[in-house]
C-alpha positions in Angstrom: 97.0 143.6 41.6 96.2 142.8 45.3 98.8 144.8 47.6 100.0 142.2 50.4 99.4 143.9 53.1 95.9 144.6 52.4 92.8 143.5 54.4 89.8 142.1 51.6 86.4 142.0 53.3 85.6 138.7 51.8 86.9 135.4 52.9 90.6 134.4 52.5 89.9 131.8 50.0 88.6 134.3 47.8 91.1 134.8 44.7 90.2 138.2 43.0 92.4 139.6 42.0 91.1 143.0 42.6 92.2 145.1 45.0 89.8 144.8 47.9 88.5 148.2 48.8 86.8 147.4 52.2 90.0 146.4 54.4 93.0 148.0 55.5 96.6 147.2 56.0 97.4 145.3 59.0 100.9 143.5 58.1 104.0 143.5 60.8 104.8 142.3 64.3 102.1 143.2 66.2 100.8 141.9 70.1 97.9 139.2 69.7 95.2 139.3 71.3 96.5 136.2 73.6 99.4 138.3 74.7 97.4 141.8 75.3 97.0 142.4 79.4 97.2 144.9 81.8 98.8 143.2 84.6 96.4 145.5 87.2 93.4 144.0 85.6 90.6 142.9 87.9 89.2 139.5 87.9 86.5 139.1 85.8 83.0 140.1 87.8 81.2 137.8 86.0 80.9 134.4 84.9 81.8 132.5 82.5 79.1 131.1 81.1 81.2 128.5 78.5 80.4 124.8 79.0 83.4 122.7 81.6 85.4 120.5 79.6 84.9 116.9 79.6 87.1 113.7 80.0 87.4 110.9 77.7 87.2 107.5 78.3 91.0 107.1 79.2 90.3 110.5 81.2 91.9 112.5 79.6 90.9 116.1 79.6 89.2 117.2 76.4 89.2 120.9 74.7 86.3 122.9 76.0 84.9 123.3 72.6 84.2 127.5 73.6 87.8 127.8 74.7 88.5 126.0 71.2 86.6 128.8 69.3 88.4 131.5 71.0 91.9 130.3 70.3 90.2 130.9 66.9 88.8 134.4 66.9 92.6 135.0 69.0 94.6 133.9 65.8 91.9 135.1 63.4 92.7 138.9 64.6 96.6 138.2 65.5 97.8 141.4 63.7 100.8 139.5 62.2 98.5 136.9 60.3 95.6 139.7 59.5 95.3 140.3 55.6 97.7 137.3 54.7 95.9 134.5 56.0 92.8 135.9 57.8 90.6 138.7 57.5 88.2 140.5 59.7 85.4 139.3 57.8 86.6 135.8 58.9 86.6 137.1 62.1 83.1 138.2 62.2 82.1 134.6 61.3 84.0 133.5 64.2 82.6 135.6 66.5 79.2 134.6 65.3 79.8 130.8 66.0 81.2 132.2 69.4 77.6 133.8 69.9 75.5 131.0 69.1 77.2 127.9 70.7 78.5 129.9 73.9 77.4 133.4 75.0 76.4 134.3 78.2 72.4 133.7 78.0 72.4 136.8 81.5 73.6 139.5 79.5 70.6 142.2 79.3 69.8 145.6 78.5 71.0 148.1 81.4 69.6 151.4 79.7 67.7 152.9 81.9 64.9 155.6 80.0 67.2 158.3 80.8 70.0 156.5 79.2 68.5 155.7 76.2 66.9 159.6 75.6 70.9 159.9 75.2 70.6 157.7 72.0 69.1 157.4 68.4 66.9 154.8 67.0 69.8 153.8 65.1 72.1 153.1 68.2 69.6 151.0 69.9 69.0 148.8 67.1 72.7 148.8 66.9 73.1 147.8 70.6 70.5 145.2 70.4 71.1 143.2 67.5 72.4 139.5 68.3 74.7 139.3 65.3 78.2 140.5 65.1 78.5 143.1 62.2 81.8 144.2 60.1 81.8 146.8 62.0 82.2 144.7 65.7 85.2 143.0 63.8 86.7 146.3 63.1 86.3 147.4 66.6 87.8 144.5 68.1 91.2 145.4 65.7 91.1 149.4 67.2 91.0 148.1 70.7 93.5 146.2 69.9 95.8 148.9 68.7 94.9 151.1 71.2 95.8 148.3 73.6 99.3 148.0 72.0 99.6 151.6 72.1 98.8 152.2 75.8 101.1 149.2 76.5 104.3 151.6 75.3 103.3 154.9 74.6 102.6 156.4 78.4 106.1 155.8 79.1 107.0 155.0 82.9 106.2 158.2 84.1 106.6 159.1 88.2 102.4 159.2 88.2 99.5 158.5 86.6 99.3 162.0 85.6 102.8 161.8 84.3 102.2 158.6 82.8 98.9 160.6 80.7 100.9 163.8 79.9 103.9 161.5 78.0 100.6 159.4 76.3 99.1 162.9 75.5 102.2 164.1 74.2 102.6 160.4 72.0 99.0 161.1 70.3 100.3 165.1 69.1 103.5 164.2 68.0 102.2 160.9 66.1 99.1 162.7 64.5 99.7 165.7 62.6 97.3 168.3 62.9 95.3 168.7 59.4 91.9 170.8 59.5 90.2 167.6 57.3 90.3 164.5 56.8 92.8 163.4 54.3 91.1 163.7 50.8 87.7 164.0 53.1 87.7 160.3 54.1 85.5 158.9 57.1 88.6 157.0 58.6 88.4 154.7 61.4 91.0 155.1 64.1 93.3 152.3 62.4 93.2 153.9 59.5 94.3 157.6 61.4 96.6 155.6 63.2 98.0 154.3 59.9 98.6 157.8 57.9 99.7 159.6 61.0 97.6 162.5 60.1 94.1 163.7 61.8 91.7 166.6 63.1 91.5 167.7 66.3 88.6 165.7 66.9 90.6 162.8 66.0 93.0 163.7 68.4 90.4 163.8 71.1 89.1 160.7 70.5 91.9 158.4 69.8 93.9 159.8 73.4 90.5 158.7 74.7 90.3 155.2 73.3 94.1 154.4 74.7 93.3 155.9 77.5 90.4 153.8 78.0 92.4 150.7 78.0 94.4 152.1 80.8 90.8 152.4 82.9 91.3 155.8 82.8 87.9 158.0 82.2 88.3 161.2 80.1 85.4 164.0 78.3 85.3 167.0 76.4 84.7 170.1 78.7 83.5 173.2 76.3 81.5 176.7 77.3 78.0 175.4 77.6 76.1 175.8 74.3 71.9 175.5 74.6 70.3 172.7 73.1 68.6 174.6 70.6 71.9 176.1 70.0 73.5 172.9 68.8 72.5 173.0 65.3 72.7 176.4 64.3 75.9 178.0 66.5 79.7 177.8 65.6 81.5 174.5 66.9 82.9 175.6 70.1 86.6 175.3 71.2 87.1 172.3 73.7 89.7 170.7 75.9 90.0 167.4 76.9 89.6 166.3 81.0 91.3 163.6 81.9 89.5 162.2 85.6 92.4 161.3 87.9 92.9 161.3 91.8 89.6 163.5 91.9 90.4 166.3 89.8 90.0 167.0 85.8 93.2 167.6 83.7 92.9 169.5 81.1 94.6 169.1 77.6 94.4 171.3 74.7 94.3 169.0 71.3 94.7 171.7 69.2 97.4 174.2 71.0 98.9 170.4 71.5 100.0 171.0 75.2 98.5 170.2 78.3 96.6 173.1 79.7 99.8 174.7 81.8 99.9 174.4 85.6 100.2 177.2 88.0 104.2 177.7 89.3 105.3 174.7 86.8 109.4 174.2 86.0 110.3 175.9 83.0 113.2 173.6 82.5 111.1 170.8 80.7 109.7 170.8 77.0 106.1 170.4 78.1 104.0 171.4 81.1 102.4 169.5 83.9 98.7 169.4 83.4 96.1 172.6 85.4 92.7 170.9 86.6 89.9 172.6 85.9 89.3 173.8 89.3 92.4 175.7 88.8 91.4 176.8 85.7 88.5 178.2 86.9 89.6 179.5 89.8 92.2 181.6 88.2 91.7 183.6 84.9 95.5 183.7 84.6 95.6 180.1 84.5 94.3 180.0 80.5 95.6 183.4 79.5 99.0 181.9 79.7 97.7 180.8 76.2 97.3 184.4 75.0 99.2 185.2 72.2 98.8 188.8 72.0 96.2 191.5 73.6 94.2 191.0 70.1 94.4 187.4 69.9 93.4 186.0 73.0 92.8 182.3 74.3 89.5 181.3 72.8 88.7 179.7 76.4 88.4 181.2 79.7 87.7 180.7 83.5 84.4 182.4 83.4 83.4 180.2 80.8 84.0 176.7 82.1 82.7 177.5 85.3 79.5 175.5 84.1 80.6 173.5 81.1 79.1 171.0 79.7 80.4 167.8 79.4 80.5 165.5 76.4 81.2 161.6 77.1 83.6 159.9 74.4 82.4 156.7 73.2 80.3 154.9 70.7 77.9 152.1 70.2 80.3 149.4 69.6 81.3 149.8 73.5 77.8 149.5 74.7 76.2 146.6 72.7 74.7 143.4 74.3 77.2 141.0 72.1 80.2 142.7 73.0 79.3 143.1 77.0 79.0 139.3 76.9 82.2 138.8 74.6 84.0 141.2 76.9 84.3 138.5 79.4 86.7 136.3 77.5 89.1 139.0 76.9 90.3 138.8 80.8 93.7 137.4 82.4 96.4 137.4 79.5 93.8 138.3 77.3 92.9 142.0 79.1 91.4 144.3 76.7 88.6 147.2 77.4 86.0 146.3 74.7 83.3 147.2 75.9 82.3 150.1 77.8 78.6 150.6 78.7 76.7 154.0 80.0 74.5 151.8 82.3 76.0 150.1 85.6 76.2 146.1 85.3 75.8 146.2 88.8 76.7 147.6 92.1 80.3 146.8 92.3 80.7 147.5 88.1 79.2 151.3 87.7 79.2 152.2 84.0 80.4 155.3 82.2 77.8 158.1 83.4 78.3 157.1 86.8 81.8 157.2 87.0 82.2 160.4 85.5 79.6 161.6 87.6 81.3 160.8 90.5 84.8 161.9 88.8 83.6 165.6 88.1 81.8 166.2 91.0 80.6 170.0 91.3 81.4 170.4 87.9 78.3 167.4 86.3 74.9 169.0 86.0 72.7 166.4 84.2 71.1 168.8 81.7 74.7 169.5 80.4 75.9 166.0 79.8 75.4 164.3 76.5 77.3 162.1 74.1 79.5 163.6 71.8 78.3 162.5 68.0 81.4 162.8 66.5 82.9 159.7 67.0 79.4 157.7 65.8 79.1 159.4 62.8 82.5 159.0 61.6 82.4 155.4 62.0 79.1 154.9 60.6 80.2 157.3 57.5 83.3 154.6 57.3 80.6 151.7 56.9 79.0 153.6 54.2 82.0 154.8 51.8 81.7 155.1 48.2 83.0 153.8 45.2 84.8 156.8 44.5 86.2 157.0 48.3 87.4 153.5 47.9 89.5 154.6 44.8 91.0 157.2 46.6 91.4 155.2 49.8 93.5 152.9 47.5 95.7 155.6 46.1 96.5 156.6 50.0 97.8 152.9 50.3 100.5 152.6 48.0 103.8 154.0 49.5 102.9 150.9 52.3 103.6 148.3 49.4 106.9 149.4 49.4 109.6 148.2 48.5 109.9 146.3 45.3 112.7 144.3 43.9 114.7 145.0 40.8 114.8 141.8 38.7 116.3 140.9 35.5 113.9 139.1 32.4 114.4 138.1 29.2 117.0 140.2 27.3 118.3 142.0 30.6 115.5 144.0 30.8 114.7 145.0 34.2 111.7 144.6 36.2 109.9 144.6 39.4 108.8 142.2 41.8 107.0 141.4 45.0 109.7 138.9 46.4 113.6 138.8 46.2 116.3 135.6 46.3 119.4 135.7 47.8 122.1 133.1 47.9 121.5 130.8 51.4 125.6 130.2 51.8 124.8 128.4 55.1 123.4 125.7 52.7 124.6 122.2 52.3 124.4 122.0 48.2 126.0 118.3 47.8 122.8 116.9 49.8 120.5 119.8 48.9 121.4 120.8 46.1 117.5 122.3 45.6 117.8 124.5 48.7 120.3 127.1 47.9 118.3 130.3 47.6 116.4 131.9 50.4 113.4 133.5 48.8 111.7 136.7 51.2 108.8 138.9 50.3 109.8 142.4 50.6 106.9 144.2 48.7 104.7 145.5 51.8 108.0 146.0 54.1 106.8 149.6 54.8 103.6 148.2 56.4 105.4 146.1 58.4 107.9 148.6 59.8 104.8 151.2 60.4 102.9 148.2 62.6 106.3 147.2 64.3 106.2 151.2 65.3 102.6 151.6 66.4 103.0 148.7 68.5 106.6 150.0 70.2 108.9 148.1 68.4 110.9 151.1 67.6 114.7 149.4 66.8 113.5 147.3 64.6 111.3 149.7 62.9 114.2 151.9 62.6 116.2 149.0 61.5 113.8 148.4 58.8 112.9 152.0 57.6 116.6 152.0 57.4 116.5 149.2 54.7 113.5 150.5 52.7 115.1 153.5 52.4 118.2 152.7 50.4 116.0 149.6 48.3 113.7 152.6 47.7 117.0 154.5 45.7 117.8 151.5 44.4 114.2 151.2 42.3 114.3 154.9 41.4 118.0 154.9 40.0 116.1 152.5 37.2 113.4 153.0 34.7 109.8 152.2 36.7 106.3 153.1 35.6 105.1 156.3 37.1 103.2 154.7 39.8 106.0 152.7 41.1 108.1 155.8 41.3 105.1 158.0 43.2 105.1 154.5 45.6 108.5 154.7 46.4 109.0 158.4 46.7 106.5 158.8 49.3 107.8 155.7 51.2 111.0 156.9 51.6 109.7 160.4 52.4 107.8 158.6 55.0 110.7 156.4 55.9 112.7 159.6 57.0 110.6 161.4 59.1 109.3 158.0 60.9 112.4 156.8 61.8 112.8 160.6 63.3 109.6 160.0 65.4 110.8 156.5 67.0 114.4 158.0 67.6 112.6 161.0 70.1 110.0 158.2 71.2 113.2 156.2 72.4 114.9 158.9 74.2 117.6 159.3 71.1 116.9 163.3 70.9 120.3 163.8 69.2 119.8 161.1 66.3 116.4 162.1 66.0 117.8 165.2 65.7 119.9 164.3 62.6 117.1 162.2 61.0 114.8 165.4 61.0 117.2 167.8 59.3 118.0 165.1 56.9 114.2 164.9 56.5 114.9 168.9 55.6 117.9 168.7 53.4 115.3 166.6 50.7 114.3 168.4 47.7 110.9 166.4 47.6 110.5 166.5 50.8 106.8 167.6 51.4 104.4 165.9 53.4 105.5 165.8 57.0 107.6 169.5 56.9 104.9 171.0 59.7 105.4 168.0 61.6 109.3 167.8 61.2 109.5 171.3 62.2 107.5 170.6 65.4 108.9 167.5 66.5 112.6 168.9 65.9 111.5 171.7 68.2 111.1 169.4 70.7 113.6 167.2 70.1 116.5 170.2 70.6 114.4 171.9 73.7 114.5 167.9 75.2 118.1 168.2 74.5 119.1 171.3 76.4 119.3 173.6 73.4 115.9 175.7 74.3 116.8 179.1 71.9 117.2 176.8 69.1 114.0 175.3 69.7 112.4 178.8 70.3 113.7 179.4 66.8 112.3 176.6 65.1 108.7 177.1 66.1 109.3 181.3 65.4 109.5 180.2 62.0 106.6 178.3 61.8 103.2 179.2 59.8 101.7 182.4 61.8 98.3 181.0 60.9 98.6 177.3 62.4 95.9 176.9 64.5 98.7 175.7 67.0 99.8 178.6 67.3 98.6 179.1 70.7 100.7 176.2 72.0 103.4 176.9 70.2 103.8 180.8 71.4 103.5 179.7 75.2 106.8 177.0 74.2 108.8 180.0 72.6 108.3 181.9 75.9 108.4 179.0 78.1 111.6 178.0 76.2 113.5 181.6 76.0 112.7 181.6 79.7 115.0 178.7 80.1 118.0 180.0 78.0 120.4 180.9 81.2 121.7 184.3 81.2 124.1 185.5 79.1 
């Protein structure tokens, strides 16, 4: 059985009816790629180099026959038609006809040597190759979700710093911290996205990626570890710099706070944002992470005084095919795919030389390199298993959710994909045919999970809402195991999302009551660490700072958020007025 929502590899006129293993959900509401901008954009700095449209002989304008194939590859990877009618596979083809009829023939290499002693073999054939891969297709979708993420997430903060610290604290409270991968899997960013779970490396790098479509530059600053080193030594702790207004702000993925500012207000659930010069300057300024004399902050001022700094990217960003396709995606279309090392020219510098420029005394050129995390989780999600597929699969279900309970032969019931109510608007003495309204509901979970990612919060309340209560409907009746697991976790999930889009809407006091409901469940399992933590901050948002105290006091003593969570409780208690 094919789930709706998912995303087959193959073409859309294939009918197997195997599950398709190589795509993901994409179902629900989501921002097209026509509709995606940044109104601050820039114009494009280069041309376009598509052929002028034409006249007719009545002179009438005709369709330039390059803008025709992008209105293509734009519906092609419209989120709301991806994996019903279209798949990225279909996209790839697309983009393919886009590249031979009407890329820009000016597009070179701008690696430098020293640029490309940065990369592997493998990267530069990557980079090179004319053809778009599975891979470019699946790239295009991220950016898009990141796009769509940046457009809502950052709030409307006073600042650009503001604006980042809200976005940071969007990425923590929408990612649960797990020390693997979910059953190991190589997941793309959708995919983390998706399951709301992730490392701290996927932390790092997906508050990167949505950070990059707001043009704003970010690395990894660690204690500087010699190159010999690499292999052999321990992974070192690292925080995240975000370059703004000449300074680096730093942001701890793991504690899941911003690195705390000298003199902040206490009166707030999180902290403005140290830079690194002040983290350097003053030892005290990390040490507020201490939790105890034996258990000190793992980073200090002595040793980021010469960090090194690791970019955040991957090839995808800097290949030829995208650099030319990047100058469609302009005007109403504004999207950050690509993102090379190597300037484009004197008025475009690349990403070395603007974070050269952006950390100043802190860039020494022997300690720069590209962190390999994010190109060897992608190209370890390009070569998955059989067995990884199966498993992938069983991480889908709950998002087929919900089913309808239908009656066959003899009264016995059953499930199904679709359900038929009675249209009472209809005129039955002229259409006498048309008096149902028939509506898919299987794959309503997916749908509600994209119209969150992309910030559609009331109505993916609205319908998390919905698929809870259909969800008790199916398991007050007799369903196959499966079915039951499907709906169990769904409306597990249901609960605590709806929680999550309450705080993200400013509704502390109803997210409130949706996270102790979330509690009160007897099966209630998978998100408990993450209800605890969100509730924390939903009652410190709320005024009520000892209870929130309390809530993180109780958490697990060996979370590696511990250190963030110990500088809250006394930030917090602080705040409680005097009794």
């Amino acid at each position: 059985m094919r789930p709706c929502f998912s995303l087959p590899l193959r073409s859309s006129s294939d009918n197997d009816p195997a599950i398709n293993r190589r795509w993901w959900p994409a179902l629900g509401l989501m921002i097209c790629l026509a509709c995606v901008g940044c109104p601050g954009d820039p114009p494009a700095t280069s041309t376009n180099e598509n052929p002028k449209s034409a006249s007719d002989d009545n002179g009438k304008t005709k369709e330039n026959p390059c803008d025709g194939t992008m209105s293509t590859i734009d519906d092609v990877f419209d989120l709301s038609r991806l994996g019903r009618t279209t798949t990225v596979a279909d996209g790839v083809q697309r983009l393919n006809d886009w590249q031979r009829s009407c890329a820009p023939s000016d597009i070179a290499s701008n690696l430098t040597p020293e640029l490309e002693k940065l990369l592997t073999p493998a990267q530069l054939e990557y980079i090179q190759d004319n053809r778009f891969s599975l891979r470019d297709g699946e790239h295009l979708r991220d950016c898009l979700l990141d796009k769509a993420l940046a457009s809502h997430a950052a709030g409307s903060g006073v600042s650009e710093i503001d604006r980042v610290t809200l976005l940071f604290g969007y990425v923590i409270r929408s990612l649960g911290l797990v020390a693997r991968p979910i059953e190991n899997l190589p997941l793309a960013p959708f995919e983390v996205y998706l399951f709301g779970k992730g490392t701290v490396a996927d932390r790092a790098w997906l508050f990167t990626n949505i950070l990059r479509q707001l043009r704003i530059d970010a690395v990894l600053v660690t204690p500087h570890v010699a190159e010999d080193q690499r292999g052999t030594a321990q992974a070192a702790p690292y925080l995240i710099g975000v370059l703004l207004e000449g300074q680096i702000y730093l942001f701890d993925p793991q504690a899941g706070i911003p690195i705390p500012a000298p003199g902040g207000d206490a009166k707030s659930a999180t902290p403005r944002a140290a830079t690194l010069a002040q983290a350097t300057a003053d030892p005290a300024v990390l040490k507020q992470l201490d939790i105890s004399a034996d258990k000190p902050y793992p980073l200090t001022a002595e040793n980021l005084k010469q960090p090194d700094l690791l970019l955040v990217s991957d090839a995808a960003f800097w290949s030829t095919r995208i650099r030319g396709l990047q100058r469609q995606f302009v005007g109403q279309r504004a999207m950050v795919i690509a993102d090379p090392l190597g300037d484009e020219g004197p008025e475009t510098p690349g990403l070395i030389s603007r974070v050269r420029q952006a950390t100043g005394e802190f860039w020494n050129d022997s300690r720069v390199r590209i962190w390999e995390f994010p190109e060897q989780r992608l190209i370890a999600h390009t070569a998955m298993s059989g067995d990884q597929l199966e498993i992938l699969d069983g991480q889908l279900l709950p998002f087929g959710a919900y089913k309808t309970i239908v009656s066959g032969p003899g009264g016995v019931q059953g499930l199904a994909d679709v359900e038929q109510q009675e249209d009472r608007a209809g005129d039955r003495k002229y259409h006498p045919g048309v008096t149902m309204i028939t509506r898919t509901t299987s794959g309503a979970q997916m749908r509600a999970r994209m119209d969150q990612l992309q910030g559609n919060l009331s109505q993916a309340i609205r319908e998390y809402l919905e698929i809870r209560d259909k969800c008790r409907e199916v398991l007050h009746v007799n369903t196959p195991v499966i079915e039951r697991f499907r709906h169990i976790r769904a409306s597990e999930d249901a609960i605590f999302w709806t929680g999550l889009c309450q705080f993200q809407q400013g509704e502390t006091r109803a997210a409130i009551n949706s996270l102790q409901l979330y509690r009160k469940r007897s099966d209630a399992k998978n998100w408990q660490h993450e209800c605890q933590y969100v509730l924390a901050l939903s009652l410190a948002t709320d005024g009520h700072y000892k209870e929130a105290a309390a809530e993180l006091q109780a958490a697990d003593p060996d979370s590696p958020e511990q250190f963030g969570y110990q500088y809250l409780i006394r930030r917090w208690k602080a705040a409680v007025p005097a009794q």
